[in-house]
C-alpha positions as CSV (number, residue, x, y, z in Angstrom):
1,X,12.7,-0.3,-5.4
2,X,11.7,3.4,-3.9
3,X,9.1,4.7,-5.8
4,X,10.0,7.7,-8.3
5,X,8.9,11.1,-7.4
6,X,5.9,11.8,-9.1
7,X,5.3,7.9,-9.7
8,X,1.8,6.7,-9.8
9,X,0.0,3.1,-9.7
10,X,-4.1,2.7,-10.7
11,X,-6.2,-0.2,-9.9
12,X,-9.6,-0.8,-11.7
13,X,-12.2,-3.7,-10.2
14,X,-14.8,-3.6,-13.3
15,X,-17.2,-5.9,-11.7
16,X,-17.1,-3.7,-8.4
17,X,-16.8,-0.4,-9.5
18,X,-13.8,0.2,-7.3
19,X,-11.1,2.2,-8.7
20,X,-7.4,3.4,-7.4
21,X,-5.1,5.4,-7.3
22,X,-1.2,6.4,-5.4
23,X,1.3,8.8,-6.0
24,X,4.7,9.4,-4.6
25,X,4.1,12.8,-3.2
26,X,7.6,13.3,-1.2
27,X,10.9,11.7,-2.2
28,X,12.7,13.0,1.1
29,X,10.7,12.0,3.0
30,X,9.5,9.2,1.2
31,X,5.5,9.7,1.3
32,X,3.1,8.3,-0.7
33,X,-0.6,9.1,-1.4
34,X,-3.6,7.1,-2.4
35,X,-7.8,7.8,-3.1
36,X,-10.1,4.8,-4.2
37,X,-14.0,5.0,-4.4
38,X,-16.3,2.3,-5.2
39,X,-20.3,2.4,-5.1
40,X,-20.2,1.7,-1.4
41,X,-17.2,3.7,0.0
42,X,-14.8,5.8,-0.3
43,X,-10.5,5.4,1.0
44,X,-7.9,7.7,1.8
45,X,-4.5,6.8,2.3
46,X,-1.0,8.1,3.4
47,X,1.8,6.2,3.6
48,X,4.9,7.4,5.5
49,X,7.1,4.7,6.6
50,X,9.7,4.7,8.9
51,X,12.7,1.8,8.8
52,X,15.3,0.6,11.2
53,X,17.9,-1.5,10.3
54,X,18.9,-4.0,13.3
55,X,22.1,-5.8,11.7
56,X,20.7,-8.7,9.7
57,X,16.7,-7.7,10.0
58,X,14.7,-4.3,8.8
59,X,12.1,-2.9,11.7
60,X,9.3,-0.8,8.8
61,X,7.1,1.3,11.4
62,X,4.0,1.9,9.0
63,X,3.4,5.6,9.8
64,X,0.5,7.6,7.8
65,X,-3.1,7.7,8.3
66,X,-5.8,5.4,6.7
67,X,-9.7,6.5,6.5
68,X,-12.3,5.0,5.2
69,X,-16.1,6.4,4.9
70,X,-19.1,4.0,4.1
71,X,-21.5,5.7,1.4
72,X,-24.6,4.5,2.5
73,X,-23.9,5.9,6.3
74,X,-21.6,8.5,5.7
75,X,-19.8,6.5,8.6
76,X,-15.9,7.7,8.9
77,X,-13.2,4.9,10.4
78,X,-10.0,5.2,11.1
79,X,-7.1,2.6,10.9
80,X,-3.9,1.7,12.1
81,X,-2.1,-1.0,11.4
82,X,0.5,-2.8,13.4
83,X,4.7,-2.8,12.5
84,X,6.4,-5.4,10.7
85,X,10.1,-6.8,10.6
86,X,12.0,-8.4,7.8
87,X,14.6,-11.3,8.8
88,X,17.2,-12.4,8.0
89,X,18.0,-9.5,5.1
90,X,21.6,-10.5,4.6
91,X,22.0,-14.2,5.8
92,X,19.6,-17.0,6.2
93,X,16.5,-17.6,4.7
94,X,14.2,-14.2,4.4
95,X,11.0,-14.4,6.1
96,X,8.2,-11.5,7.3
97,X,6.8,-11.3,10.7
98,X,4.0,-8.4,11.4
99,X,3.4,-7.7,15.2
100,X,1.7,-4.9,17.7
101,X,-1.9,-3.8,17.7
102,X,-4.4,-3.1,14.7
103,X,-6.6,-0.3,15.5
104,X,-9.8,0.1,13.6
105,X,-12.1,3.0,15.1
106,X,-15.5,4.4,13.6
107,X,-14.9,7.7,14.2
108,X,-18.4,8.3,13.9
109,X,-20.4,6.4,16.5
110,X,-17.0,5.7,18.8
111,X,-17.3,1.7,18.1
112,X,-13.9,0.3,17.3
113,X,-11.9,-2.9,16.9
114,X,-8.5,-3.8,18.4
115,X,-6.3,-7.2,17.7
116,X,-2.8,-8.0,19.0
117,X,-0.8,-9.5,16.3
118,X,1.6,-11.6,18.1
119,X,5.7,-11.2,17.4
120,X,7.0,-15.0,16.2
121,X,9.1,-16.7,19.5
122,X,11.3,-19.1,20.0
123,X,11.3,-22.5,17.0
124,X,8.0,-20.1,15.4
125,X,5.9,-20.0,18.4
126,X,3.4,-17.9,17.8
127,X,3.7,-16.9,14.2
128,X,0.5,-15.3,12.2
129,X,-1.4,-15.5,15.7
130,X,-4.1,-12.5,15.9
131,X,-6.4,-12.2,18.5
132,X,-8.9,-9.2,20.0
133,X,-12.1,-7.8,20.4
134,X,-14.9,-5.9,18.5
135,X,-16.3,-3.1,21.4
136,X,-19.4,-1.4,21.2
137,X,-20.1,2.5,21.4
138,X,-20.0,2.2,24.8
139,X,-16.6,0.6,25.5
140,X,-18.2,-2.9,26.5
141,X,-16.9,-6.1,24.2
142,X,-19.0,-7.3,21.8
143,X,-17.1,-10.1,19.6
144,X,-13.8,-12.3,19.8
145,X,-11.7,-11.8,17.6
146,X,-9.3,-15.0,16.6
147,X,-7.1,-15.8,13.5
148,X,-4.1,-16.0,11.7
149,X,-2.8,-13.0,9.8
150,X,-1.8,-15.2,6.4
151,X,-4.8,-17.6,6.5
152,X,-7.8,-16.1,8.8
153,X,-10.3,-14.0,10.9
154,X,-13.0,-15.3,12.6
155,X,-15.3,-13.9,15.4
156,X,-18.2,-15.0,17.6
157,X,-20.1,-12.7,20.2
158,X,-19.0,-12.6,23.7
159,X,-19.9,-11.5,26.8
160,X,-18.5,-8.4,28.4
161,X,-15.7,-10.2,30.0
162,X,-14.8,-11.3,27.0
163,X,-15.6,-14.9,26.9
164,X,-17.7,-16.8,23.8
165,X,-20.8,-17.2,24.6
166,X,-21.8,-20.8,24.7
167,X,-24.7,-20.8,21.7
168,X,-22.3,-18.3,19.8
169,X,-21.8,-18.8,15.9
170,X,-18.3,-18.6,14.5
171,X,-18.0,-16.2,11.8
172,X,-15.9,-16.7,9.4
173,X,-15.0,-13.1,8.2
174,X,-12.4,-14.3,5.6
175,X,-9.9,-16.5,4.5
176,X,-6.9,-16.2,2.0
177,X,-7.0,-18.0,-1.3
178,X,-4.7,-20.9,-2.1
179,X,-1.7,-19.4,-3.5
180,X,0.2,-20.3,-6.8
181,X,2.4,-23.1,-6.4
182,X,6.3,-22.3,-7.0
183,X,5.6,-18.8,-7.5
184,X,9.6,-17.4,-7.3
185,X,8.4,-14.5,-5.4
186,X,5.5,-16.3,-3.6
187,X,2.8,-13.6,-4.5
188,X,-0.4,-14.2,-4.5
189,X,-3.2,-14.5,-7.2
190,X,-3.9,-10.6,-6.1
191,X,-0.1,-9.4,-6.4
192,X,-0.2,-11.2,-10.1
193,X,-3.6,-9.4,-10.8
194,X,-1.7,-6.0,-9.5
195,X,1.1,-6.2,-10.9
196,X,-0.6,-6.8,-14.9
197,X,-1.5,-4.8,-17.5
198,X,-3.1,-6.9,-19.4
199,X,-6.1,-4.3,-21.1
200,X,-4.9,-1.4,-19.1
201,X,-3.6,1.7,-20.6
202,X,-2.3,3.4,-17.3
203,X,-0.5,6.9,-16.9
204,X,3.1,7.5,-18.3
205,X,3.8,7.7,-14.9
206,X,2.8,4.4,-13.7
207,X,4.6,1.3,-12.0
208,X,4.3,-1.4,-14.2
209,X,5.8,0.9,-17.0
210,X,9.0,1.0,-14.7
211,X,11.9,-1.1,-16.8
212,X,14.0,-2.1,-13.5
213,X,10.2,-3.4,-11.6
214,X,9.8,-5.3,-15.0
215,X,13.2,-6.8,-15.3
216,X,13.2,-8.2,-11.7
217,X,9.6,-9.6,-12.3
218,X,11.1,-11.7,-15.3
219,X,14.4,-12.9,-13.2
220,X,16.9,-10.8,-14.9
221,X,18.3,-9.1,-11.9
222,X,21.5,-7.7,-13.0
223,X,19.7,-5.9,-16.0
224,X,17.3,-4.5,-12.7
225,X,19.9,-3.6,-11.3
226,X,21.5,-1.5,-14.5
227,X,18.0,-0.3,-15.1
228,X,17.3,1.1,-11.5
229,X,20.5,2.6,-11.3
230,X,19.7,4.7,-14.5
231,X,16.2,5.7,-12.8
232,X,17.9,7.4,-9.7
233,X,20.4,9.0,-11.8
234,X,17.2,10.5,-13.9
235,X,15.9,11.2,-10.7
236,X,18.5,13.3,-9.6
237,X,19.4,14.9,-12.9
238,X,15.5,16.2,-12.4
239,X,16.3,17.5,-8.8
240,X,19.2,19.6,-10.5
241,X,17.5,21.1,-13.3
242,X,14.6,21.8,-10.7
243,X,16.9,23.6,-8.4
244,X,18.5,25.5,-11.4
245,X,15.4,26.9,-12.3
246,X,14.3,28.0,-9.2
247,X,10.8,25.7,-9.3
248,X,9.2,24.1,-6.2
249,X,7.8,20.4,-7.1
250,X,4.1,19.6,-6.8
251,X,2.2,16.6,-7.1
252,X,-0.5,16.4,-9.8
253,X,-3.1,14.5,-8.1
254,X,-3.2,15.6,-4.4
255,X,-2.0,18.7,-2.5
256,X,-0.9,18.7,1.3
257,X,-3.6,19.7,4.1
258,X,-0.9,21.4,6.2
259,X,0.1,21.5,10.0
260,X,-3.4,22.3,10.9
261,X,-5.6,19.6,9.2
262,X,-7.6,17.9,11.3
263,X,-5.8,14.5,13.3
264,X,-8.5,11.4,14.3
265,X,-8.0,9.0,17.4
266,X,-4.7,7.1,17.8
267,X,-3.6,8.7,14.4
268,X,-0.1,9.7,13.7
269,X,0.3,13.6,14.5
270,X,0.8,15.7,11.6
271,X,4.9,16.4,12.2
272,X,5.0,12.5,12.3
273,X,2.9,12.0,9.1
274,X,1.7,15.1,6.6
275,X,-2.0,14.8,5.5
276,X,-2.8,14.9,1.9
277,X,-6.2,15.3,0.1
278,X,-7.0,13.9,-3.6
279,X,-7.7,16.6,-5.7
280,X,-8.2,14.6,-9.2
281,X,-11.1,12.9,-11.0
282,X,-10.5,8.9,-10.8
283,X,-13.4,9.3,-13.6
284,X,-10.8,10.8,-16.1
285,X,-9.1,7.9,-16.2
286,X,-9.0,5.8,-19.1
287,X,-9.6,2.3,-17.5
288,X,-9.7,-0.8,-18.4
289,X,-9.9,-2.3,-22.6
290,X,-9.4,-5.1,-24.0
291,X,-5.7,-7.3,-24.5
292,X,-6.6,-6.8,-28.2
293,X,-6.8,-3.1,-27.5
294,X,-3.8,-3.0,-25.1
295,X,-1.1,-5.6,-24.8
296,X,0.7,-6.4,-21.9
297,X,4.2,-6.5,-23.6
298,X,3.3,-2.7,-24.7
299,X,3.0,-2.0,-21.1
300,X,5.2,-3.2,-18.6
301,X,8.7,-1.4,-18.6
302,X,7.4,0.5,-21.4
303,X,7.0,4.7,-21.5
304,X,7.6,5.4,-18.4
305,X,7.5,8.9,-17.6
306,X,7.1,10.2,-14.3
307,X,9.7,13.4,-15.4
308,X,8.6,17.2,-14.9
309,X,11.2,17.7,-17.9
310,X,11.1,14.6,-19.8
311,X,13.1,16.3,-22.8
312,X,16.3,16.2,-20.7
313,X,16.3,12.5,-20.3
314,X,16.1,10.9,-23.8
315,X,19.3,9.3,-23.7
316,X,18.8,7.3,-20.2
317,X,15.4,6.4,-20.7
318,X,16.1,4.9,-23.7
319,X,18.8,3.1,-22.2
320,X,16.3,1.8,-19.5
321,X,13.7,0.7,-21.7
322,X,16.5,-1.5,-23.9
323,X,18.3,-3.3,-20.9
């Protein structure tokens, strides 16, 4: 489901201060924007992807630009991640496969990180592999790098050719929680904890509010279906009255840096992927209360409003909301 022009998603971690949030900033295009802050650091996001349909599998280039600087050192990094590829779209079993290099780089001492995520062969060879190197500021290697992208990462220091060294301890940087067991999507713990709103009164603009994203989660699919349809068509009765006034669209919580804003180390170029800077207060926003406070069911699918004229909609959004 594209996101909505103007559509937004927050993300509050009480116990870790970190807080979150995206908008769809471009529709044509499709771009999307994100800001998150914690005690310890701060993260900027664009998100530009590019798709290419190969018959019976979808290629999604993930163009845009990730930063993220560390409080405490005022330490910028840069990162890149590698493409994925869905298979099997139209016949066969559906199944994900991520490949091509991970670039992380700290911008601000020239240290930087660099795995190969390895495309799936022939009967799954392959599959999940990751492997690379931690380098130093001067360009020499300083850790292996070895995992499996859906369980993983683990490093030990090497030598500069790149081989353990023979007292080295293994790392064991993280590893993925069990997953819920006959999960109809397969999401994890983390997509579950994303996609509620259990104590959380988030914008009118917000994703869990959508009906259609709703619908789908609780398996009524041809209700999605109805519902999405009736979004784009809202969508596009927006884009007319928009052009009939004579109004330019803007998004509320970032603005774009221009052709000229400054592009880091193996970043996409700014014609590839626009830069965006948040221009809101994450503090303004309301946050997390209690289920009491807040129920779920008052939540999800419910009030959306991501409209710049929400009175000429009344009729298909309440048709949305009822499917």
């Amino acid at each position: 489901f594209n996101p909505i022009l103007g559509e937004t998603f927050e993300y509050h971690k009480p116990s870790t201060g970190i807080k979150y949030l995206v908008e769809q900033v471009s529709h044509h295009p499709p771009i999307g924007a994100g800001h998150a802050e914690s005690p310890l650091w701060t993260y900027d996001l664009v998100s530009a992807p590019k798709t290419k349909f190969l018959g019976n599998s979808v290629e999604v280039y993930p163009i845009g630009r990730t930063r993220i600087r560390l409080k405490t050192t005022d330490e910028v990094f840069s990162l890149v991640p590698p493409t994925s590829k869905a298979n099997n779209v139209i016949l066969g079993s559906t199944w994900v496969d991520t490949y091509g290099d991970y670039k992380l780089l700290n911008v601000t001492t020239g240290a930087r990180a660099h795995m190969v995520y390895k495309e799936c062969g022939w009967f799954g060879s392959g599959r999940y592999e990751i492997d690379g190197y931690i380098y130093r500021e001067d360009g020499t290697k300083a850790y292996i790098l070895e995992g499996k992208w859906n369980e993983y990462l683990d490093a030990a220091r090497c030598d500069e050719a790149g081989e353990m060294l023979p007292d080295a301890e293994i790392l064991h940087l993280w590893k993925c929680k069990d997953k819920p067991e006959n999960d109809p999507y397969a999401f994890t713990h983390f997509a579950h904890e994303l996609n509620s709103a259990n104590g959380l009164s988030p914008l009118p603009s917000d994703s869990r509010r959508r009906p259609d994203r709703a619908l789908l989660e609780a398996g009524q699919s041809s209700e999605a279906a109805v519902a999405k349809y009736n979004l784009e068509e809202m969508q596009r009765k927006e884009r007319r009255e928009r052009e009939e006034r004579g109004e330019v669209w803007a998004p509320r919580w970032f603005r774009p840096l221009g052709p000229d804003a400054e592009v880091l180390q193996d970043e996409y170029d700014n014609e590839q992927c626009a830069q965006y800077e948040f221009t809101g207060d994450l503090a303004a926003l309301e946050g997390p209360r209690t289920p009491e406070e807040v129920p779920e069911d008052s939540v999800c699918g419910k009030g959306f409003v991501p409209w710049t004229y929400p009175e000429i909609h009344d009729n298909l959004g309440k048709e949305a909301e009822r499917q």
